[in-house]
N, C-alpha and C positions, 0 to 999 in steps of 0.2 A: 736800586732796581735796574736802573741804567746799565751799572756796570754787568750785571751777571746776562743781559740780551747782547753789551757788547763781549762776553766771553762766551756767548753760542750757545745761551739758553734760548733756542729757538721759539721753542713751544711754550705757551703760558702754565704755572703752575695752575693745577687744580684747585689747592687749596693752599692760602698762605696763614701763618699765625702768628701774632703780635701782640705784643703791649699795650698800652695806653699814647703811645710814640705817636703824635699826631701826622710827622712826617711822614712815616712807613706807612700808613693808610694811603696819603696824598699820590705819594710816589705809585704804588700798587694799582691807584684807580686810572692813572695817568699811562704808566706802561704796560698795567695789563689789566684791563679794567674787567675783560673774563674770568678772572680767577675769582674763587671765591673767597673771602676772608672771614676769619675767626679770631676773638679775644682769647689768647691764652688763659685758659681757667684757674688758674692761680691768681692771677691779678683780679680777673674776672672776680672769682669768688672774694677775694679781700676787699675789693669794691663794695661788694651787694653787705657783706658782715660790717662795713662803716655805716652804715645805714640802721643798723641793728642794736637794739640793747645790748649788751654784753650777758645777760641774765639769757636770750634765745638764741644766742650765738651758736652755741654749739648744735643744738637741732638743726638750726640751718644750716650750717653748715654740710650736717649728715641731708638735707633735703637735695642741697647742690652738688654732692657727691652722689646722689643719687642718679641726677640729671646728668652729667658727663661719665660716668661710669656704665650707663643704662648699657645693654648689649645692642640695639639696635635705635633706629629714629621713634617709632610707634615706642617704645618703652621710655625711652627720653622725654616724649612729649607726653604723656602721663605721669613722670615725676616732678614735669616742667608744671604742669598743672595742679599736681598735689602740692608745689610749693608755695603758687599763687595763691591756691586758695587758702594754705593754711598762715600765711603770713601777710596776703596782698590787703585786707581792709585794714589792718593795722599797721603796716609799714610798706605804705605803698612805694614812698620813695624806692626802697630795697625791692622791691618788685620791678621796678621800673629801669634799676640801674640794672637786672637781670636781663629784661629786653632788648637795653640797649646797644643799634647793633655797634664794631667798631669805631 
């Protein structure tokens, strides 16, 4: 992060996307603690499916594809919801590893 304010990234990114890389969060909140960040949803999503039987995998997976594919916020957060409810009492963890932010 350092390097690219000293190569004359002025302005803070709006939005940055990352890994599980616990550094690249650290560094991010440190030099630009305005931007905002986001779990690259491939990880994201392999995350939430280790959580999961392998028997609801694949629904879910259509759930969370539902959720980052939505066309807008309002559409997201009702897929975000439909997925809660349809898997949160019975694999909460996997509900929970969805929340969490990076």
């Amino acid at each position: 992060m350092l390097s690219l304010k000293q190569r004359g990234l002025n302005q803070p990114p709006k939005l940055a996307i990352g890994d599980g890389a616990l550094g690249f969060w650290v560094a991010l909140e440190e030099v630009y603690p305005e931007t905002t960040a986001q779990r690259y949803w491939m990880h994201k999503t392999g995350n939430v499916l280790n959580y999961l039987p392998k028997s609801v995998q694949e629904k879910a997976k259509q759930g969370l594809h539902d959720i980052w594919m939505a066309e807008g916020r309002t559409d997201a957060e009702k897929a975000f919801d439909a997925f809660e409810e349809r898997f949160g009492v019975k694999y909460p963890k996997a509900v929970a590893m969805l929340i969490e932010r990076p």
